[in-house]
Backbone as CSV, one residue per row, in Angstrom:
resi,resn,N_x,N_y,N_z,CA_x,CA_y,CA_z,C_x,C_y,C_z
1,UNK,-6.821,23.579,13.360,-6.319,22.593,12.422,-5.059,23.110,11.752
2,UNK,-4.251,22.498,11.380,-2.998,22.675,10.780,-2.415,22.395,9.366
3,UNK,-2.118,23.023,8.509,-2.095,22.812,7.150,-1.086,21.453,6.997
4,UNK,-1.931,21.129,5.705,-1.955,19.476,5.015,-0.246,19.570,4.857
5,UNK,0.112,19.322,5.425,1.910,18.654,5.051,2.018,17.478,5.242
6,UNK,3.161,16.988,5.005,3.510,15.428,5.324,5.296,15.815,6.571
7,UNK,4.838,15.566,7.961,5.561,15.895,9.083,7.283,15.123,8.645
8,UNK,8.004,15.618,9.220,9.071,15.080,8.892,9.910,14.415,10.238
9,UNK,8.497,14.443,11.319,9.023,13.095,12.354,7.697,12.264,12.516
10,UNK,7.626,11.132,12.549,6.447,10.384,13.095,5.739,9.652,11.853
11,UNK,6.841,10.129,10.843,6.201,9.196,9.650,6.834,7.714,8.911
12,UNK,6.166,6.934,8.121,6.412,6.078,8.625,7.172,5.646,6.864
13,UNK,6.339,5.367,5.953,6.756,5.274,4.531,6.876,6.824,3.782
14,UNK,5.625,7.419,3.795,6.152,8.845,3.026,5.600,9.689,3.778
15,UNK,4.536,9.799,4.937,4.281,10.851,5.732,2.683,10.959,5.539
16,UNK,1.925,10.413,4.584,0.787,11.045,4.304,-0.391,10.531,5.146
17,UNK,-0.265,9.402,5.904,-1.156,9.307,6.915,-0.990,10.016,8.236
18,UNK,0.443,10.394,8.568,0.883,11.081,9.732,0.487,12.467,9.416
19,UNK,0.341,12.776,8.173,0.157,14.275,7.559,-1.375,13.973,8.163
20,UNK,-2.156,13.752,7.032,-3.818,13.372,7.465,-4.200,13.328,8.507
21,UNK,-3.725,12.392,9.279,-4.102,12.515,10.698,-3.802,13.283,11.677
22,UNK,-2.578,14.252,11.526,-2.441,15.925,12.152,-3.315,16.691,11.755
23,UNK,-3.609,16.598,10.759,-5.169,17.594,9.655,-6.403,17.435,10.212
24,UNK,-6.290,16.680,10.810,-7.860,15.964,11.245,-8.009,15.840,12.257
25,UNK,-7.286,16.017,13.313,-7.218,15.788,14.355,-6.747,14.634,15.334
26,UNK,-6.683,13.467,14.675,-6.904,11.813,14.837,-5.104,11.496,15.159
27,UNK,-5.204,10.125,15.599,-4.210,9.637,15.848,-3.412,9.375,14.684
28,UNK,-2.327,8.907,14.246,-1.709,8.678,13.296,-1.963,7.276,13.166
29,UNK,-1.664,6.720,13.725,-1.900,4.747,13.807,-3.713,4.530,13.811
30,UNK,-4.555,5.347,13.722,-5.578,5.256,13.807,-6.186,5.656,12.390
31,UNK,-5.222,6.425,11.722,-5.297,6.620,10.212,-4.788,5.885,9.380
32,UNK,-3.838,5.105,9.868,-3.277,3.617,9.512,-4.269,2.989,8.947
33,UNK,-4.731,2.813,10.278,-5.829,1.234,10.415,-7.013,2.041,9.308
34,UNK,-7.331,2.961,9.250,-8.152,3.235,8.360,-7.940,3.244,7.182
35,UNK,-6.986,3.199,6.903,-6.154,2.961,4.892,-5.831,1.662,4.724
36,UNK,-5.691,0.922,5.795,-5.423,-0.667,5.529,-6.617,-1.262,5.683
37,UNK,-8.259,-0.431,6.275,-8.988,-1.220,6.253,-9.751,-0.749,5.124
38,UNK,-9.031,0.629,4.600,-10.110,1.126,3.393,-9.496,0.201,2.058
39,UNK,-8.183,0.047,2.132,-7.471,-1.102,0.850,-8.646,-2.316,0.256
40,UNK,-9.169,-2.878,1.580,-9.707,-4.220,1.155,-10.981,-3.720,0.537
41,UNK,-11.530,-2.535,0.588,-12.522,-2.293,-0.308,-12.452,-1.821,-2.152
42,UNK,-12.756,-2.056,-2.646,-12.755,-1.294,-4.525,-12.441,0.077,-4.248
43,UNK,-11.839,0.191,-4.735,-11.354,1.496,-5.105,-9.620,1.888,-5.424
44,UNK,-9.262,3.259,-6.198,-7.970,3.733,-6.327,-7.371,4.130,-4.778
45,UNK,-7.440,3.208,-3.913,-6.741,3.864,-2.262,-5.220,4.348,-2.280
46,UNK,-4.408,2.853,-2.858,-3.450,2.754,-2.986,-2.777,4.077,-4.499
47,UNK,-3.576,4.221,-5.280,-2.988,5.297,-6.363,-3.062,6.775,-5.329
48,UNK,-4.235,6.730,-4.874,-4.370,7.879,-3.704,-3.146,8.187,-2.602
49,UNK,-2.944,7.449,-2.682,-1.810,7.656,-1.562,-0.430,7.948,-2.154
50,UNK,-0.517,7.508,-3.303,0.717,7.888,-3.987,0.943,9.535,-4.538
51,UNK,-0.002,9.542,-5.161,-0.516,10.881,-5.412,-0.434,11.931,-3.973
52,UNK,-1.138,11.790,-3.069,-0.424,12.288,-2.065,1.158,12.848,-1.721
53,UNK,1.466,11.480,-1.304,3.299,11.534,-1.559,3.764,12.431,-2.038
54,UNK,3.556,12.142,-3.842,3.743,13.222,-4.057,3.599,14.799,-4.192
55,UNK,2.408,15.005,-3.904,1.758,16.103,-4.247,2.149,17.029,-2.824
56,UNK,1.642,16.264,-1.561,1.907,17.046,-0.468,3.910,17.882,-0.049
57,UNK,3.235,18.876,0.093,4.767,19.096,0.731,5.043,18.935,1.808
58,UNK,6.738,18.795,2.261,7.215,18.403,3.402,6.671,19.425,4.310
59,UNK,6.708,18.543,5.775,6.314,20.041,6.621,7.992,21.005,6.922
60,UNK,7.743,22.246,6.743,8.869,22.722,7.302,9.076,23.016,8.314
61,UNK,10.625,22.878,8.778,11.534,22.471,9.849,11.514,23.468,11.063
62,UNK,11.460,22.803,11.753,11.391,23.581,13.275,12.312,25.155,13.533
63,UNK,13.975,24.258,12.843,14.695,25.038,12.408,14.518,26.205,11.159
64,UNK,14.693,27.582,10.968,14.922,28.566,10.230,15.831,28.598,9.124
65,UNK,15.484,28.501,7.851,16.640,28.943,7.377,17.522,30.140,7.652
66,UNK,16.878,30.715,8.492,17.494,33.102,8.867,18.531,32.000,9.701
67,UNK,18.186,31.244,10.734,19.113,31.061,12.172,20.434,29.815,11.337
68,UNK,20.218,29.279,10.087,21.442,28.497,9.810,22.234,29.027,8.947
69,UNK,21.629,30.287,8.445,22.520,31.381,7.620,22.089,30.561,6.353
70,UNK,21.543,29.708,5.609,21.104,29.753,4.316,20.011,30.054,3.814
């Protein structure tokens, strides 16, 4: 498994279902459908996800900072 980031290709509004669903193993569009089908139930989903956003960090870059000299 791979630590909780939010990827910085394959995402779509802020990364946190594409994040989640690298974490977990699962498809990304399959973690979709699971936050749009968890919405229609009671609960803070939508504050959750925000919170996410923010909280998670970006994943870092393929690229090095050593190899771009900063």
């Amino acid at each position: 498994m791979s630590a909780l980031a939010r990827p910085r290709d394959g995402r779509w509004i802020g990364g946190v279902c594409a994040g989640l669903a690298r974490r977990f193993g699962i498809s990304a569009n399959t973690m979709r459908i699971i936050f749009v089908v968890s919405c229609l139930l009671p609960g803070p989903q939508f504050l959750l996800y925000l919170a996410l956003w923010v909280l998670l960090p970006n994943e870092k870059s393929s690229t090095s900072s050593a190899a771009t000299g900063w």
